[in-house]
C-alpha positions, 0 to 999 in steps of 0.5 A: 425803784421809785416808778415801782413804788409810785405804782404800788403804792400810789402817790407819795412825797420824795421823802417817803421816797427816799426812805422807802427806797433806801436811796438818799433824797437828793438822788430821788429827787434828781431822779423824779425831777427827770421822771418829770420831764420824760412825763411819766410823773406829775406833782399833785399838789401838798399832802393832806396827813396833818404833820407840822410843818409845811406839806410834802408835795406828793408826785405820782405816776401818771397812770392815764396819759400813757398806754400800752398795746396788748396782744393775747394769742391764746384763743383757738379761734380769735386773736385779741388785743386790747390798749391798756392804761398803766392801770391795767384799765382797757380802753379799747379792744379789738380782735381778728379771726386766727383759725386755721392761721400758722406760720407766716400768715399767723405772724401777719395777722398778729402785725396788722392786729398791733397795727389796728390798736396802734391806731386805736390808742389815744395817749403815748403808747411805751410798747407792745406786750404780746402773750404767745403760746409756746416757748419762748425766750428772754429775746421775745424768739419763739423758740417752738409754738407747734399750734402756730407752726413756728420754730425759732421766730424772732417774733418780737424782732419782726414786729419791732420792726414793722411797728417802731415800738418796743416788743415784748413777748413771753410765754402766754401762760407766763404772762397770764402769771404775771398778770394775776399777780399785778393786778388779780391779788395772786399770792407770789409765795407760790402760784401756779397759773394754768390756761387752757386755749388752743393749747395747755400750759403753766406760767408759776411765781415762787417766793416772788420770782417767775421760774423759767427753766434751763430751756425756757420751758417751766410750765409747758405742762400740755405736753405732759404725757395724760394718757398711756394705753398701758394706764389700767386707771384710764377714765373711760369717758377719755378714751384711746390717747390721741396724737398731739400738735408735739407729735407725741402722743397722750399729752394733756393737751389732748384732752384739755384744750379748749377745741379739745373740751368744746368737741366732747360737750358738743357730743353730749358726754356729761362725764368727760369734763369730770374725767378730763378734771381728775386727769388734770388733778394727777399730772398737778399733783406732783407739781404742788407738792414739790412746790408747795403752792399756795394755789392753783389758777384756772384761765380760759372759758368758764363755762367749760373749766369752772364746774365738774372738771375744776371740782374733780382736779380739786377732789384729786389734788386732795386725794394725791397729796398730804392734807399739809400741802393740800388742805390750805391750797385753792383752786380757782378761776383767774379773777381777771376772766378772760383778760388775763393774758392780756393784762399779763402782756400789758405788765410785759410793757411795763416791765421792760420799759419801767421796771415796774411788776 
């Protein structure tokens, strides 16, 4: 409680504390004083507020002398991380081609990637947060990730292992969630975050709580079915429904992700993204009205998603749903650009390490 106090609110005195938390001042200053000596908080001098009296001493987090490592693997083509601050600041990057990687070679290069940022981190680093696509439980086991070829991967287990630090890993569109709430100004009443890689899915916050699902796998909105040869409203720039890496057939997925997208610009179709956009407007739209979310975020390659396809998933959210609902929705691209998945993992670290989202 007092670490996630010192994080959003900045430094403050042990007596905004106390009243702050609810805790007695006597506990929150046995629980600073042990903060202090683990090094997470320093005491940064009296406050300057002017009250009579002799000045609180202000203790704050000590954001820049700790770091995390931050794994994102949603990119079809590239596997990136980065070391952060506590302030979600990047103070190094690093990457390492994935295309074509699955299975155990996949987990390979994740591992010898944690490694490099290992290597690359100056300060003490609290963990690893690693946002891998698929499902993925409160354990950090893939429990299926078809992209990746993995089924049942202990993946934080094995990385643990391999690197002596703390492992997080949750669901990339989870973690993208996670990180627009911290630090892109996302509304918790309810949002939904939508990122487009390698694959397609949803990570959604309502009235503040990230919802899981019964199987872990809220959110896995790829794998809805898009497209139906029966479907008389099929846009034909879309074409015939095509097999997905699930092994169904038709799922968002198809036409939706990144490959899928870079494919019809690379073959000159100026309808497709519109028409790929109205296909995602209809499968949102039953989303945000049975949650009545407060907006729609948009993660993955703007040049792709930010132009006829968002504009044309807006024109039909609003034309499927009451004005009520949709008038006050956004639709947007993340405010974190491409490092949103990355930001998520880093707030992964702090989470389970510091208790701190």
């Amino acid at each position: 409680m007092v670490l996630q106090r010192l994080f959003h609110d900045g430094p403050t005195s042990r007596a905004d504390l106390a009243r702050a938390t609810g805790l007695t001042r006597v506990t929150v200053s046995d629980l600073v004083t042990a903060l202090l000596a683990e090094g997470l908080v320093a005491e940064l001098g009296p406050s300057q507020t002017g009250r009579v009296g002799k000045p609180a001493t202000l203790v704050g987090l000590r954001t820049r002398e700790h770091q995390v490592l931050a794994v994102d693997l949603t990119d079809d083509l590239a596997l990136h991380g980065a070391v952060l601050d506590l302030e979600g600041e990047i103070v190094a990057r690093r990457s390492a081609p994935s295309a074509g990687r699955t299975g155990d070679a996949a987990v390979d290069a994740v591992a010898d990637l944690c490694r490099e940022l290992v290597d690359a981190a100056t300060r003490p680093v609290l963990g690893v947060g690693v946002a891998s696509p698929g499902v993925v439980d409160e354990q950090g086991v893939v429990l299926q990730a078809p992209n990746r070829g993995w089924v049942d991967l202990p993946l934080a287990a094995l990385l643990n292992a391999q690197l002596d630090l703390p492992v997080h890993v949750a669901n990339d569109a989870d973690a993208a969630c996670l990180g627009e709430l911290t630090y892109g100004g996302a509304d918790g009443a309810g949002v939904l975050v939508l990122t487009v890689g390698q694959g397609v899915g949803a990570g959604i916050v309502v009235d503040g709580a990230l919802v899981r699902g019964t199987g872990h796998a809220a959110g896995e909105i790829g794998h809805v079915t898009a497209l139906d040869e029966r479907d008389e409203t099929d846009d034909a720039p879309l074409g015939r429904p095509q097999r997905c890496a699930c092994g169904r057939t038709g799922c968002l997925e198809t036409v939706l992700a990144v490959p899928a997208l870079r494919r019809r610009v690379a073959e000159g179709d100026a309808d497709a993204l519109a028409a790929v956009g109205r296909r995602l407007g209809i499968v949102l739209a039953p989303v945000v009205s049975a949650l009545n979310l407060a907006e729609v975020v948009l993660s993955g390659p703007p040049e792709l998603l930010d132009g006829p396809l968002r504009l044309a998933a807006r024109a039909t959210l609003r034309s499927r749903t009451m004005p009520v609902i949709s008038d006050a929705l956004q639709l947007r691209m993340t405010a974190l650009g491409e490092d949103g998945a990355l930001r998520g993992a880093a707030v992964l670290v702090l989470s389970g390490q510091l208790g701190v989202t």
